[in-house]
PDB file of the backbone (N, CA, C, O) and the ligand in Angstrom, with CONECT records:
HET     ZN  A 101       1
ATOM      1  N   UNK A   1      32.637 -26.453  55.663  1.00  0.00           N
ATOM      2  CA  UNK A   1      33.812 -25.593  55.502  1.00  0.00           C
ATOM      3  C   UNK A   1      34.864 -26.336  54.684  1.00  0.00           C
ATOM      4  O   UNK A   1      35.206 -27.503  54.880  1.00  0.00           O
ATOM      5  N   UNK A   2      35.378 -25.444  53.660  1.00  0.00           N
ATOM      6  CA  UNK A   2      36.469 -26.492  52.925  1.00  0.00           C
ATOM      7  C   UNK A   2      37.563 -26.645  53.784  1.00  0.00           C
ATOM      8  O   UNK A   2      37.750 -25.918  54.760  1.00  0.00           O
ATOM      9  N   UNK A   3      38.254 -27.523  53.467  1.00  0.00           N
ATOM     10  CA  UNK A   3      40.181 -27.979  54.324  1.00  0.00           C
ATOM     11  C   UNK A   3      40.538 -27.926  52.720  1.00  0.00           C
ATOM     12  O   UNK A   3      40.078 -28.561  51.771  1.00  0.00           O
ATOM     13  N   UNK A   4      41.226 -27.231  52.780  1.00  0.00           N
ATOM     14  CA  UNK A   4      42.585 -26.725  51.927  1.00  0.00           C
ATOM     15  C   UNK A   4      43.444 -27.954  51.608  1.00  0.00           C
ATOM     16  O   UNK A   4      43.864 -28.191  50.475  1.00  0.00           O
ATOM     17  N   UNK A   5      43.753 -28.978  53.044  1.00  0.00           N
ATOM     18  CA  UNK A   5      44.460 -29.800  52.812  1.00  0.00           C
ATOM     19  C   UNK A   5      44.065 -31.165  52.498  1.00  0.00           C
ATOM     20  O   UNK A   5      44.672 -32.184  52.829  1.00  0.00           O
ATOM     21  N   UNK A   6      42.601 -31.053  51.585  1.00  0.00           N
ATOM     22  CA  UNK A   6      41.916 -32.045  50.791  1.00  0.00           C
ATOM     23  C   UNK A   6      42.671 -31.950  49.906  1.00  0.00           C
ATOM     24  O   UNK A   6      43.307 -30.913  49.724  1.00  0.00           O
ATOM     25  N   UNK A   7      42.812 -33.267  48.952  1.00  0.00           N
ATOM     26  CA  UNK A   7      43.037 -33.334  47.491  1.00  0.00           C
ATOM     27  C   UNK A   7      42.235 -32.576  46.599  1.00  0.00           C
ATOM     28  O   UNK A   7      41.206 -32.276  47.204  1.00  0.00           O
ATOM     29  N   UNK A   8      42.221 -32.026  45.184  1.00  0.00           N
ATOM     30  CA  UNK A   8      41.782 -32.093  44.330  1.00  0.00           C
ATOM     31  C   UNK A   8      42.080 -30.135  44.215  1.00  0.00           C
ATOM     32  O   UNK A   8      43.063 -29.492  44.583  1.00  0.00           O
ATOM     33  N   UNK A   9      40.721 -29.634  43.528  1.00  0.00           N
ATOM     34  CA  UNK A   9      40.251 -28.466  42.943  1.00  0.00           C
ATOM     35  C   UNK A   9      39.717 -28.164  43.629  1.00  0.00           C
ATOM     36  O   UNK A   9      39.421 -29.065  44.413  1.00  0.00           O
ATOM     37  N   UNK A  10      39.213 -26.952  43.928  1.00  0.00           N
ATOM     38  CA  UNK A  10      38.353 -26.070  44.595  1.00  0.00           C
ATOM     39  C   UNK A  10      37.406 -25.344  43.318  1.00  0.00           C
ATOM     40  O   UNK A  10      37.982 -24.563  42.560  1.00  0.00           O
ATOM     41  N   UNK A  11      36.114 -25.605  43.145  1.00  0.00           N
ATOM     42  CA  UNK A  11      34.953 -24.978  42.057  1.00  0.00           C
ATOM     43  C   UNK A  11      34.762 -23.755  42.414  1.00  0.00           C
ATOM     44  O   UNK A  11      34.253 -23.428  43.486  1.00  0.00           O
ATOM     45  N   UNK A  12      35.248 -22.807  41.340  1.00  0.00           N
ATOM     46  CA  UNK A  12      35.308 -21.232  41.553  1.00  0.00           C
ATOM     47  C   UNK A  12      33.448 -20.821  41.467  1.00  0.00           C
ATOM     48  O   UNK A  12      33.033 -19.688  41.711  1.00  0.00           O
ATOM     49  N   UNK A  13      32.652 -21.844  41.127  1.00  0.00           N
ATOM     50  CA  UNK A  13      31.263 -21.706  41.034  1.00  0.00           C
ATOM     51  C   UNK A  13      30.466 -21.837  42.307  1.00  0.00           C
ATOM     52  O   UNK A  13      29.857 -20.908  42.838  1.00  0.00           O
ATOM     53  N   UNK A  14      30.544 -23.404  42.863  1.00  0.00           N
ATOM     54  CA  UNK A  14      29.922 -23.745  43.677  1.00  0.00           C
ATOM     55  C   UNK A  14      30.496 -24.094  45.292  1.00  0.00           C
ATOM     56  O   UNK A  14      29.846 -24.448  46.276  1.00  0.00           O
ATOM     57  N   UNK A  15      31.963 -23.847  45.141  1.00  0.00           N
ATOM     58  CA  UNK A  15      32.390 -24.038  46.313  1.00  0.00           C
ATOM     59  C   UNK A  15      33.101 -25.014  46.672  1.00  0.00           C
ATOM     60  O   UNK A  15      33.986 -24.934  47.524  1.00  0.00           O
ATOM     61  N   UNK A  16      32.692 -26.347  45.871  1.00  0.00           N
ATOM     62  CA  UNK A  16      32.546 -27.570  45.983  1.00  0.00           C
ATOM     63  C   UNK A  16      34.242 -28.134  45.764  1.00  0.00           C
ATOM     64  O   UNK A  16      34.939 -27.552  44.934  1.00  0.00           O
ATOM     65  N   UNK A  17      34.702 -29.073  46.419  1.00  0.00           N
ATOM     66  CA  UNK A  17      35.979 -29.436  45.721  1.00  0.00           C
ATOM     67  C   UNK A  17      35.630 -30.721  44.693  1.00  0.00           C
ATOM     68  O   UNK A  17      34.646 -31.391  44.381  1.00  0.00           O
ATOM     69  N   UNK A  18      36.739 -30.656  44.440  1.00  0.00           N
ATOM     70  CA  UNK A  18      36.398 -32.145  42.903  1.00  0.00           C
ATOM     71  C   UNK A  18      38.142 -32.285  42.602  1.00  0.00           C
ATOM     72  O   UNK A  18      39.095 -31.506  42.582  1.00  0.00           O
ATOM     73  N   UNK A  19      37.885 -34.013  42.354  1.00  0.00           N
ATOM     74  CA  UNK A  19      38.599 -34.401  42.232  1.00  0.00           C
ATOM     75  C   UNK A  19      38.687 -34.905  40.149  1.00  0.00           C
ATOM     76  O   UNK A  19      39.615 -35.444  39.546  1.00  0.00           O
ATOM     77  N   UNK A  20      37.656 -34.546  39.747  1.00  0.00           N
ATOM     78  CA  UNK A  20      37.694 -35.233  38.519  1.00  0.00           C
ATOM     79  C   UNK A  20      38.003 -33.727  37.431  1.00  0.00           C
ATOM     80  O   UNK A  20      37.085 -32.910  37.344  1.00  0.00           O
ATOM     81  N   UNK A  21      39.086 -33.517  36.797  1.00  0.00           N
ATOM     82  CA  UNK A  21      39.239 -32.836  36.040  1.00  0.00           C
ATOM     83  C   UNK A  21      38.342 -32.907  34.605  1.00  0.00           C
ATOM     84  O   UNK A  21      38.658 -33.954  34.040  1.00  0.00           O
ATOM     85  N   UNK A  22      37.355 -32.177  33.832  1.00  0.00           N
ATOM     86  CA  UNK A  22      37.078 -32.045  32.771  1.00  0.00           C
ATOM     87  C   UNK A  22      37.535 -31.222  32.187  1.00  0.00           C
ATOM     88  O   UNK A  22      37.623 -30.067  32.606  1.00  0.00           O
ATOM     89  N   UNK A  23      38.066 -31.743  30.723  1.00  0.00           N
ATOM     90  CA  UNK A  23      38.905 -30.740  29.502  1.00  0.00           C
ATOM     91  C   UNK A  23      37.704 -30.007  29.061  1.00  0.00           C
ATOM     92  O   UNK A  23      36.561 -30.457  29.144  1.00  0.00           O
ATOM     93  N   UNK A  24      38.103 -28.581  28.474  1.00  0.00           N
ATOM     94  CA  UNK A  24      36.986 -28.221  27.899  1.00  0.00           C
ATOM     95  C   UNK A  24      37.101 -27.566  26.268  1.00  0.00           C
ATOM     96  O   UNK A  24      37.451 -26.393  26.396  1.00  0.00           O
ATOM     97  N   UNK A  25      36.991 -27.790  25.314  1.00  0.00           N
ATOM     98  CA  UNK A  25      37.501 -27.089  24.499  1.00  0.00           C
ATOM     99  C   UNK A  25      37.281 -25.217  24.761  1.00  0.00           C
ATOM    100  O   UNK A  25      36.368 -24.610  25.322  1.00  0.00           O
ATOM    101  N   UNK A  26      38.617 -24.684  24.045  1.00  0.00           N
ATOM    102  CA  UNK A  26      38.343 -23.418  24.329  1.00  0.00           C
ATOM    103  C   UNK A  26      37.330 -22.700  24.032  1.00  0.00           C
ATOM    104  O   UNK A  26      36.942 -21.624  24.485  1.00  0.00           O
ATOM    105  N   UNK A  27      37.122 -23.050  23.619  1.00  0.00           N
ATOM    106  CA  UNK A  27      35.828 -21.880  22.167  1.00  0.00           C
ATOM    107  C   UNK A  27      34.587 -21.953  23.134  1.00  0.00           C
ATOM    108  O   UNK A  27      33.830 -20.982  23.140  1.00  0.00           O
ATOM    109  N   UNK A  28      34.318 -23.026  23.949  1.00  0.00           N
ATOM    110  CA  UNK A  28      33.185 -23.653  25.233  1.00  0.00           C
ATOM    111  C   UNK A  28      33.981 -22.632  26.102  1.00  0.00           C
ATOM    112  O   UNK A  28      33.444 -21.529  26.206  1.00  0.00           O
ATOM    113  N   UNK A  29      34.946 -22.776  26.623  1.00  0.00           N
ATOM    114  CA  UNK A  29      35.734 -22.199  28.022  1.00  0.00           C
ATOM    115  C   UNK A  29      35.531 -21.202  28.044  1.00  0.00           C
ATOM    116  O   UNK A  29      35.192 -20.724  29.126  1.00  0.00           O
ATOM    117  N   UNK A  30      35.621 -20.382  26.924  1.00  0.00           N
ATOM    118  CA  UNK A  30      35.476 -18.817  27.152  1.00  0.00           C
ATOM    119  C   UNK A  30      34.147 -18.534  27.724  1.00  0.00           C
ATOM    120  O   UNK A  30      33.870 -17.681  28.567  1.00  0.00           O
ATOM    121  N   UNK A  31      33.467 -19.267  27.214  1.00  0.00           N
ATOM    122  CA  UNK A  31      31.772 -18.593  27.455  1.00  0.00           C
ATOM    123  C   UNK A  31      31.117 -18.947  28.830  1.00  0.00           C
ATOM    124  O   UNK A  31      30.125 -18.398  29.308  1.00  0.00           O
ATOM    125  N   UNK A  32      32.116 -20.338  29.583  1.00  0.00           N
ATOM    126  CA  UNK A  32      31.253 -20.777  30.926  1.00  0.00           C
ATOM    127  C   UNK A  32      32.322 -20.429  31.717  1.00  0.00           C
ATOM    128  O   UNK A  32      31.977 -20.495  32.897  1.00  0.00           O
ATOM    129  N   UNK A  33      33.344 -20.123  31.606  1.00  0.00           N
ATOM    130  CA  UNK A  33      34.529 -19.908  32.722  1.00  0.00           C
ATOM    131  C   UNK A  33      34.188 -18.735  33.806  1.00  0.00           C
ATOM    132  O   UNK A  33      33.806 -17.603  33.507  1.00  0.00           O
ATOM    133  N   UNK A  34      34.407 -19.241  35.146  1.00  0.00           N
ATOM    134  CA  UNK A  34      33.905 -18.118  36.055  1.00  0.00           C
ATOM    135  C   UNK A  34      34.529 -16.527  36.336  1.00  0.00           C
ATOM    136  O   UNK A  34      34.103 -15.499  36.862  1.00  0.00           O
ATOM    137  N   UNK A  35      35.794 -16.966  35.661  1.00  0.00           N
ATOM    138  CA  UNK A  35      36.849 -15.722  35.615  1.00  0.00           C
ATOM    139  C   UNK A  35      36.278 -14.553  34.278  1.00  0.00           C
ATOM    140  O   UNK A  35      36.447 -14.508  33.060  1.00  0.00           O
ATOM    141  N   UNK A  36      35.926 -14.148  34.762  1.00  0.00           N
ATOM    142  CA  UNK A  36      35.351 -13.115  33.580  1.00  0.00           C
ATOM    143  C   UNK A  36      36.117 -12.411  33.315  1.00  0.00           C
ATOM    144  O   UNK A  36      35.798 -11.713  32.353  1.00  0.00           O
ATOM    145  N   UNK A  37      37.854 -12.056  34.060  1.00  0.00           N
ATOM    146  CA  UNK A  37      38.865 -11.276  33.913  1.00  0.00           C
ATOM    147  C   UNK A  37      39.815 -11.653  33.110  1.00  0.00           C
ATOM    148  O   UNK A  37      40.734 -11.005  32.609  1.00  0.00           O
ATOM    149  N   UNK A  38      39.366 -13.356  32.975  1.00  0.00           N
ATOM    150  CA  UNK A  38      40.977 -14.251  32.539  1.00  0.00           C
ATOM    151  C   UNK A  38      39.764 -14.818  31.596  1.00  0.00           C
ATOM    152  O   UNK A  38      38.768 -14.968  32.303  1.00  0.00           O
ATOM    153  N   UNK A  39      39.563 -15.115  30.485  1.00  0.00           N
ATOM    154  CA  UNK A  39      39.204 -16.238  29.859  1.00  0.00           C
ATOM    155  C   UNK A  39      39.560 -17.570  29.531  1.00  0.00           C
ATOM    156  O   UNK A  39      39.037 -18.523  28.953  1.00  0.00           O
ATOM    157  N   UNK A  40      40.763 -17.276  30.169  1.00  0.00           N
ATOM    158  CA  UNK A  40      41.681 -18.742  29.592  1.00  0.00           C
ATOM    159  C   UNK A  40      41.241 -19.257  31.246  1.00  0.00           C
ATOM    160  O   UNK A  40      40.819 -20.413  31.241  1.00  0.00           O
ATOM    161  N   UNK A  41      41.256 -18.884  32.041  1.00  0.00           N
ATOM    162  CA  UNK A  41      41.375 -19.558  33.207  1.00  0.00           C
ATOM    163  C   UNK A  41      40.149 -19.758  34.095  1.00  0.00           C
ATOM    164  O   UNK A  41      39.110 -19.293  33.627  1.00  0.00           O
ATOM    165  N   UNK A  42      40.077 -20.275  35.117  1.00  0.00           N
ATOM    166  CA  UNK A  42      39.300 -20.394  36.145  1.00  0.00           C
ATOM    167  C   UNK A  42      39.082 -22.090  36.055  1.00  0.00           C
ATOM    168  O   UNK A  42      39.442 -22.900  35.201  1.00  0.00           O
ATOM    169  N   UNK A  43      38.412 -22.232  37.188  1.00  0.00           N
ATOM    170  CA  UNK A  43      38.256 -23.384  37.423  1.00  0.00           C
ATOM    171  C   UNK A  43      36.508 -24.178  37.748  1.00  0.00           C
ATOM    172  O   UNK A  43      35.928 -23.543  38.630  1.00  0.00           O
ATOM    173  N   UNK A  44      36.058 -24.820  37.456  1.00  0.00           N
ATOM    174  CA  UNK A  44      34.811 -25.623  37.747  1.00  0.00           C
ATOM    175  C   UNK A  44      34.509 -26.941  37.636  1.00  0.00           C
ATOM    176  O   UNK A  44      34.798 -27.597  36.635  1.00  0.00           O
ATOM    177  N   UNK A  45      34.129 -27.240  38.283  1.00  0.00           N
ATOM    178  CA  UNK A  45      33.422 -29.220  38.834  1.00  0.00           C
ATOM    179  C   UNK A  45      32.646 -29.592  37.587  1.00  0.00           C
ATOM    180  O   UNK A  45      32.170 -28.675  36.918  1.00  0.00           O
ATOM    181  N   UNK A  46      32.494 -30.694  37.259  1.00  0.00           N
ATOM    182  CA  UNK A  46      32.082 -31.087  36.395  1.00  0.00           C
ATOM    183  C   UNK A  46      30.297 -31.232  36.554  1.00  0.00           C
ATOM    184  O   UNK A  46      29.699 -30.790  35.573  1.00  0.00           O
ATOM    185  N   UNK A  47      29.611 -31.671  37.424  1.00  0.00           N
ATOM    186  CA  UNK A  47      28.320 -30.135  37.348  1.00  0.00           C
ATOM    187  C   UNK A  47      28.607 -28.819  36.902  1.00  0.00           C
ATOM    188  O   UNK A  47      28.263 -28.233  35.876  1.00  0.00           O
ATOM    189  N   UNK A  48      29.178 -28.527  37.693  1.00  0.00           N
ATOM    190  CA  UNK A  48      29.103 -26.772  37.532  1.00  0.00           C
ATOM    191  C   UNK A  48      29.322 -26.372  36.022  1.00  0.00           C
ATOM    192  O   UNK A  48      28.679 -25.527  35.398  1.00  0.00           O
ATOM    193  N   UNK A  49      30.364 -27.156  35.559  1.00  0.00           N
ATOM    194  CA  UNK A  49      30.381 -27.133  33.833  1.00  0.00           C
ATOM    195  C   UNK A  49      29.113 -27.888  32.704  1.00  0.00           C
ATOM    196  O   UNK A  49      28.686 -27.485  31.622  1.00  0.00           O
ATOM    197  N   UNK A  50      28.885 -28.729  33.256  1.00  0.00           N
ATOM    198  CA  UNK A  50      27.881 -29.184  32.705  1.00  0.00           C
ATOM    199  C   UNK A  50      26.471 -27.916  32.639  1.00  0.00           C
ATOM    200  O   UNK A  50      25.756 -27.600  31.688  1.00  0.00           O
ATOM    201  N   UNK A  51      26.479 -27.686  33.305  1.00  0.00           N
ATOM    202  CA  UNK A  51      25.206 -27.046  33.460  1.00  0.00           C
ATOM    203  C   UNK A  51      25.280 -25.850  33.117  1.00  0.00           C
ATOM    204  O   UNK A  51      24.222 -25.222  33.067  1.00  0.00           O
ATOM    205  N   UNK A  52      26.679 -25.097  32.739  1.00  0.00           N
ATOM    206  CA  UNK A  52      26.490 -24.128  32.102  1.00  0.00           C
ATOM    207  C   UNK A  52      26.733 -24.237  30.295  1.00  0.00           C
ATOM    208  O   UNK A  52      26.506 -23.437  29.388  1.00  0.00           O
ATOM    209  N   UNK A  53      27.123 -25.198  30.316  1.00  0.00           N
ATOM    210  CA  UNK A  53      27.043 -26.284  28.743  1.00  0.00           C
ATOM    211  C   UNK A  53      25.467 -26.132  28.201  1.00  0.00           C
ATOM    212  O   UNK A  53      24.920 -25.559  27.259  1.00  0.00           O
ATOM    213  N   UNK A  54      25.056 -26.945  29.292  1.00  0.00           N
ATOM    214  CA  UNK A  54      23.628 -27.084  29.376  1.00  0.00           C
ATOM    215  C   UNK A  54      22.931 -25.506  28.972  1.00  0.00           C
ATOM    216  O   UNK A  54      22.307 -25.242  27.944  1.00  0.00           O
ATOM    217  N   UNK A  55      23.194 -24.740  29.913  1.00  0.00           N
ATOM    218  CA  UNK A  55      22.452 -23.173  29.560  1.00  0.00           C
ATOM    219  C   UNK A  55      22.789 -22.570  28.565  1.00  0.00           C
ATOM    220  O   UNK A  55      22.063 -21.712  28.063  1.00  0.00           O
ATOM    221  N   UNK A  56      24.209 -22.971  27.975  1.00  0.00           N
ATOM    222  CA  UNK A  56      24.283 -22.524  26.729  1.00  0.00           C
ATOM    223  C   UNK A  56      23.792 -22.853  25.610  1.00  0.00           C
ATOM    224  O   UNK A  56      23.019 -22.063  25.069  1.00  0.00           O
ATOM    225  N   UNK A  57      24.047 -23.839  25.110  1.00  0.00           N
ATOM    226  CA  UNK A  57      23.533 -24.799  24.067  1.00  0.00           C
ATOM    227  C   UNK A  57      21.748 -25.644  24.146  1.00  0.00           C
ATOM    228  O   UNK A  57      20.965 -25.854  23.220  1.00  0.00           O
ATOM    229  N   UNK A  58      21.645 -25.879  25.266  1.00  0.00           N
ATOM    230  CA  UNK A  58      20.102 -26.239  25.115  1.00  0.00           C
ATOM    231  C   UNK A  58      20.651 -27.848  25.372  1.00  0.00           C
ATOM    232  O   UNK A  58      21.460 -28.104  26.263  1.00  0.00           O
ATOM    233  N   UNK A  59      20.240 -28.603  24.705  1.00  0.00           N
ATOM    234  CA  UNK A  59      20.128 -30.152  24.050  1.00  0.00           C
ATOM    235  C   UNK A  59      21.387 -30.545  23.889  1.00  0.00           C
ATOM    236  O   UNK A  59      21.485 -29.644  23.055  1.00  0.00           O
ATOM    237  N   UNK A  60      22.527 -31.063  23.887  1.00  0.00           N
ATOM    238  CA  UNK A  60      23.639 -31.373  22.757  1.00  0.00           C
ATOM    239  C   UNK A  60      24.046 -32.590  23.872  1.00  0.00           C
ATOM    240  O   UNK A  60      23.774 -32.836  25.048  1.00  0.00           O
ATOM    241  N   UNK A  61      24.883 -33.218  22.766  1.00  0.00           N
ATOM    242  CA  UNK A  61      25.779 -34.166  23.908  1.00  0.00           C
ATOM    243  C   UNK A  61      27.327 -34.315  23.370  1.00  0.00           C
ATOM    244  O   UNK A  61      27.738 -33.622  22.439  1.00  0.00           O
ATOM    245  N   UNK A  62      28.077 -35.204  23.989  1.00  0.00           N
ATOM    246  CA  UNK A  62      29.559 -35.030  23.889  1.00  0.00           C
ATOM    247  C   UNK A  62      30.546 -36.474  24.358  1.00  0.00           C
ATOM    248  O   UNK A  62      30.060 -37.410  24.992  1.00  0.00           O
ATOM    249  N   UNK A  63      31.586 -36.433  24.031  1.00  0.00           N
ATOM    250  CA  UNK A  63      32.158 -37.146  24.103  1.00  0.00           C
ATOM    251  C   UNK A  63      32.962 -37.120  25.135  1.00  0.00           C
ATOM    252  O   UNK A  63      33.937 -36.400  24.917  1.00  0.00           O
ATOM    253  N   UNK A  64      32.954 -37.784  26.540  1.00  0.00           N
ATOM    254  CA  UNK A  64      33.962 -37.835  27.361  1.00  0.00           C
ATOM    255  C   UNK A  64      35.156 -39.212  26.769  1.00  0.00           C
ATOM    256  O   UNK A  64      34.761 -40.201  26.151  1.00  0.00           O
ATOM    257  N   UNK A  65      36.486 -38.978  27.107  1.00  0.00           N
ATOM    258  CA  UNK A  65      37.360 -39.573  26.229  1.00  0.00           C
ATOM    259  C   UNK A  65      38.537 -39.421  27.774  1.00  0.00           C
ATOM    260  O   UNK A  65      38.571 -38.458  28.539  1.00  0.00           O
ATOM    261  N   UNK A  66      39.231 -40.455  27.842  1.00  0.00           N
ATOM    262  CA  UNK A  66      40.404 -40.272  29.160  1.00  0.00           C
ATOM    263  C   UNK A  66      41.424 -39.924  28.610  1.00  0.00           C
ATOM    264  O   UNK A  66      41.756 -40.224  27.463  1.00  0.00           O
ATOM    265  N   UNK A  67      42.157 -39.100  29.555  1.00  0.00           N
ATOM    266  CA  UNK A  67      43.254 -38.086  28.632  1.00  0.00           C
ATOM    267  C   UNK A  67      44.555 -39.175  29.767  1.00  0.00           C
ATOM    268  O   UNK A  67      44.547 -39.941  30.731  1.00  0.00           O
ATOM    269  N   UNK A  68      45.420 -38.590  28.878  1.00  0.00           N
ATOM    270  CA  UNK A  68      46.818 -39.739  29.775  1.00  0.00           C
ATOM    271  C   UNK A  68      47.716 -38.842  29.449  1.00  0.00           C
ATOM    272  O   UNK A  68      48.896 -39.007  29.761  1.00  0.00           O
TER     273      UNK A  68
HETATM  274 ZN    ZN A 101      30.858 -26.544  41.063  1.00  0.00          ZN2+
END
């Protein structure tokens, strides 16, 4: 059961909370974001994004980079 009064995100995909934010470029966001109402918005764990990266594109890889 989640506690609310954990740190982090709550994954609009899997349920899961997460503490590690991934940026996503938009042009990606639109197409894996769980909000099918909002395109700009919603939220997902970095599995949960990955893997719909993954279902989109096939093969590719990317650059994780720390944002400040
Ligand atoms: Zn998830």
């Amino acid at each position: 059961m989640d506690d609310p009064r954990e740190e982090g995100s709550l994954c609009q995909a899997c349920g899961k909370r997460y503490k590690v934010d991934v940026w996503i470029p938009k042009r990606f966001w639109r197409k894996i974001t769980p909000r099918r109402d909002n395109l700009e918005a919603g939220l997902l764990c970095g599995p949960c994004a990955l893997e719909r990266i993954e279902q989109l594109f096939g093969f590719a890889a990317f650059r994780l980079v720390e944002r400040r």
